[in-house]
N, C-alpha and C positions, 0 to 999 in steps of 0.2 A: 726922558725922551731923547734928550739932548747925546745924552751920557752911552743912551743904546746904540745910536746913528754913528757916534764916531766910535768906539765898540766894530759895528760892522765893518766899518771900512776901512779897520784894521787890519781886520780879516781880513776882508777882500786884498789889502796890501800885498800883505803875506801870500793869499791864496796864488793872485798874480806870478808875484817871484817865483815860489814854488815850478806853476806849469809854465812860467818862457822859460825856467831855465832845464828842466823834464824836456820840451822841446827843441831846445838846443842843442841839449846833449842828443836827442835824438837824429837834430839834421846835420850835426856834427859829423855825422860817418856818409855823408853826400861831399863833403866841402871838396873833394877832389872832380868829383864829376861834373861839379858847377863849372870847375875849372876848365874842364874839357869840353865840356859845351859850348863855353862859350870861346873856347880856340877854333874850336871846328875841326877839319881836315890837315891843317895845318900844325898839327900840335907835334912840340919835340921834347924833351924831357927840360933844355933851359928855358922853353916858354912856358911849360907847366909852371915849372918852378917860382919862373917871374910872376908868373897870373894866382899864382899863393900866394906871394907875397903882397903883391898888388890889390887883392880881397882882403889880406889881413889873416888868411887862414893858416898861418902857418905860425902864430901865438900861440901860446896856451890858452886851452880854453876857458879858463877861471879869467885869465885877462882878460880875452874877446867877449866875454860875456859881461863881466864889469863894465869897459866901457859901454857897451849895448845899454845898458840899466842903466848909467850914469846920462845918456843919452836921452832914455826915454822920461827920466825923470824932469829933466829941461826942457822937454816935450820937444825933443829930436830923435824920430824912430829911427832914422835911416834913408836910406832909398832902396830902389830894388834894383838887385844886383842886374838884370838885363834888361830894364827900359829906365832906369835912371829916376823914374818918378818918385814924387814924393811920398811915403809911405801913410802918414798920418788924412794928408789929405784923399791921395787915395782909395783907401780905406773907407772913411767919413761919406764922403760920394758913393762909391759901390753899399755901402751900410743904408743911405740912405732911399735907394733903388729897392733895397729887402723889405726895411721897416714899409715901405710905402705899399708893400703885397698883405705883410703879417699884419699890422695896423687895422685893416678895414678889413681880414678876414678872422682875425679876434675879433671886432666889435661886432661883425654879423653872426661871427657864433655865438657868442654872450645873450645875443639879443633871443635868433633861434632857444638857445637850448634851454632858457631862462625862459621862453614864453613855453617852449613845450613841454619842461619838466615840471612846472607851477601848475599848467593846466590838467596834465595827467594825472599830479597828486594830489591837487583837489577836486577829480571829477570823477577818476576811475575810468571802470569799466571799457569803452571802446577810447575812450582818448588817451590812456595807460598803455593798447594796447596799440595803436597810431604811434604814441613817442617810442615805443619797444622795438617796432617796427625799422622806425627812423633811424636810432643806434644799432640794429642789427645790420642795415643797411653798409651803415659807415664804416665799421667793422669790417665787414665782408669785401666791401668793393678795394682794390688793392689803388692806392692814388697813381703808379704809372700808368696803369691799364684805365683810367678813367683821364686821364690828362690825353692818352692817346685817342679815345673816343671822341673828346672834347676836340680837339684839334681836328679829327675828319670830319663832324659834324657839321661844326658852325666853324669854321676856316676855310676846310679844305669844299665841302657840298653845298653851303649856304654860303659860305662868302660875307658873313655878318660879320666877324671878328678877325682879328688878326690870329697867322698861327702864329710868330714869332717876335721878337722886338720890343723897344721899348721908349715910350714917347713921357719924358719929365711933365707933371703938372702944373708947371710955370708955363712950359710951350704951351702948351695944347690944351685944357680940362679935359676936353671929351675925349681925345685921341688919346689920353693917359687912361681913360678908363676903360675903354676901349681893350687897350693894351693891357690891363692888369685882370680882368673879368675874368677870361680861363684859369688864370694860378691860383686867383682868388678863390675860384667854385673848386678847385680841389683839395686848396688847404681847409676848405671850412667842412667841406665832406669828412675829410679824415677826423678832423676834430670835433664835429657836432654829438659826435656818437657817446665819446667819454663825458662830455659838460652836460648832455642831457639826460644822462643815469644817474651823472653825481647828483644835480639836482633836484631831479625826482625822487634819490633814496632818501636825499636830507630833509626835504620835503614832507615826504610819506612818516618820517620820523618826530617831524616836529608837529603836522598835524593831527598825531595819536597822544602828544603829551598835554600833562593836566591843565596846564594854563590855558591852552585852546580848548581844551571841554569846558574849564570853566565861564570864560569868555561868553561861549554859544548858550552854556546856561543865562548870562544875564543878558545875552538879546545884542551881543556888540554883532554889528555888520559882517557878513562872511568874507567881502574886499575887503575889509580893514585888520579882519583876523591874519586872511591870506596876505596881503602885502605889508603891511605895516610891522607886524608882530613875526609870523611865521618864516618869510622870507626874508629878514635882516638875520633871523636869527640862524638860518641855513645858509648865509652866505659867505659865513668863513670856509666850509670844507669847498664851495665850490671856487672862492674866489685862489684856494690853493691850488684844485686843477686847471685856471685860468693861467695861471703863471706857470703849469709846466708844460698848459699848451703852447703857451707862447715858446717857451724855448725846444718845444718838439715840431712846431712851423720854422722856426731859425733853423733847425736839421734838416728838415725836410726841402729849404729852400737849395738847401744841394743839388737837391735831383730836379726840385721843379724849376730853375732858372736853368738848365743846362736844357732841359724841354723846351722850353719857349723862348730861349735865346734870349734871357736878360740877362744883365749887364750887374748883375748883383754880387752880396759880399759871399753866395753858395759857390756858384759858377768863378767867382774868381779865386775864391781861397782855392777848389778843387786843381784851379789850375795852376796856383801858385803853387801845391804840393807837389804836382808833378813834376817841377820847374825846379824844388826844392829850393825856393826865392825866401834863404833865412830871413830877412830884414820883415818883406812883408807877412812871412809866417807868422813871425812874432808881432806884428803891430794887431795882425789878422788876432792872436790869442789875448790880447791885450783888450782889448776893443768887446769881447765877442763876452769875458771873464766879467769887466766891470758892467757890461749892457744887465746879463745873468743877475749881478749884484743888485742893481739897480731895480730891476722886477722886483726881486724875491725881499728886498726891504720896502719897496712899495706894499707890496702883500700883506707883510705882519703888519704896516703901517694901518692900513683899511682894514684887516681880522680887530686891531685895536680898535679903531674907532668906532666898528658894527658892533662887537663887543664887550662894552666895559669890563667884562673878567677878565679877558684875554689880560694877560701881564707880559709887557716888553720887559726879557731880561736877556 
């Protein structure tokens, strides 16, 4: 187990280097424009030139990107090139504005699509045909055009929720929940659709195999069949679409924090790309890489212990 873990996070090392330095090279062909930006109107060919040197841009990029690395390895990102802030912390605060949307609208899809793919595949008939319903739903409704509804509805005609903003859960409890209720109901919409098919097909699969016929031949419990035995045993394939819902809610929170006006790692990297702000690009890919790693070895971790076949290699 031991030997798997650090194994991963090897990987994940490597994978790191790899995309800041894909990234860099990619905003490496901006490094002038920053320059100009931040001259303004004012710009003459000796203030460019100063303001290259001044950013460091005007190294080779093998150098500037070594120190960069050398930097983040002493866990010094940088700062960002036009508001000075500190990248890491930065960062960490805007991450955890996201996590606190994606958090509690993963755990209410898990919940959702785990009670409604269990109850379809073991009842059939009109409650198969309710969950089918459900995910064809989620599928179909497109989450801008449902985040826009939500916001005229209960915002802008009821006055119940906020349309935009974002209130920390240390301030406020209720004003944070308040504040997160809209992004919440859209990212679980987009997501309920796929958790509740996976779980019903694994389901429907594992309830046609012999150990559950044999079971009902000796009189065990139909809840004990279904929970105990069937649904452990279906919960590797779905606890995999858990983890890439998770990191398909981290994409999505692009568009839904730029909706509602939070203050998240969506809406700020978006806006750091525009900015081409290298420093926090890269803490932004840093951050975003090991989170990903983190999930996806959580994953195998729980597929191991549901189970025992499964082999960490």
């Amino acid at each position: 187990m031991t030997g798997y873990i650090l194994r991963r996070l090897g990987t994940s090392l490597i994978l790191v280097i790899v995309v800041t330095f894909v990234t860099f090279l990619l905003l490496s062909t901006s490094f002038e424009s920053v320059a100009r930006r931040l001259l303004g109107d004012s710009i003459t060919p000796e203030s460019l030139a100063a303001m290259m040197t001044k950013l460091g841009y005007d190294r080779p990029l093998l150098v500037q990107y070594g120190d960069w690395l050398w930097g983040a390895v002493r866990g010094d990102f940088g700062s960002s090139v036009y508001s000075g802030l500190d990248v890491a912390s930065t960062v960490l605060q805007r991450l955890g504005v996201t996590l606190s949307l994606i958090v509690p609208a993963l755990l209410i899809t898990v919940i959702i699509s785990v009670a409604l793919g269990v109850w379809a595949a073991s009842r059939g008939g009109a409650a198969d045909r309710v969950a089918q319903i459900v995910s064809l739903i989620g599928y179909i409704v497109p989450g801008l055009l449902l985040a826009i509804v939500l916001v005229y509805v209960f915002a802008v005609t009821l006055h119940w929720l906020p349309a935009t903003g974002y209130t920390p859960i240390a301030e406020n409890p209720g004003s944070w929940v308040r504040s997160i209720t809209l992004p919440v109901i859209v990212l679980v919409v987009a997501s309920v659709a796929s958790m509740t098919s996976q779980v019903r097909g694994t389901m429907v699969d594992e309830l046609r195999k012999d150990y559950v016929r044999t079971m009902r031949t000796r009189g065990v419990p139909t809840g004990s069949i279904v929970f105990r035995h069937a649904l452990r045993n279906a919960a590797g394939p779905a606890l995999t679409v858990m983890s890439l819902e998770f990191m398909a809610m981290f994409g999505a929170a692009l568009i839904i924090e730029n909706v509602f006006g939070l203050p998240g790692i969506g809406s700020f990297g978006f806006n750091s790309a525009l900015q081409a702000d290298v420093p926090m690009l890269l803490g932004l890919t840093v951050f975003s890489v090991l989170m990903v790693t983190v999930v996806n070895l959580a994953t195998d971790l729980a597929n191991a212990w549901l189970n025992p076949k499964v082999k960490l290699s």
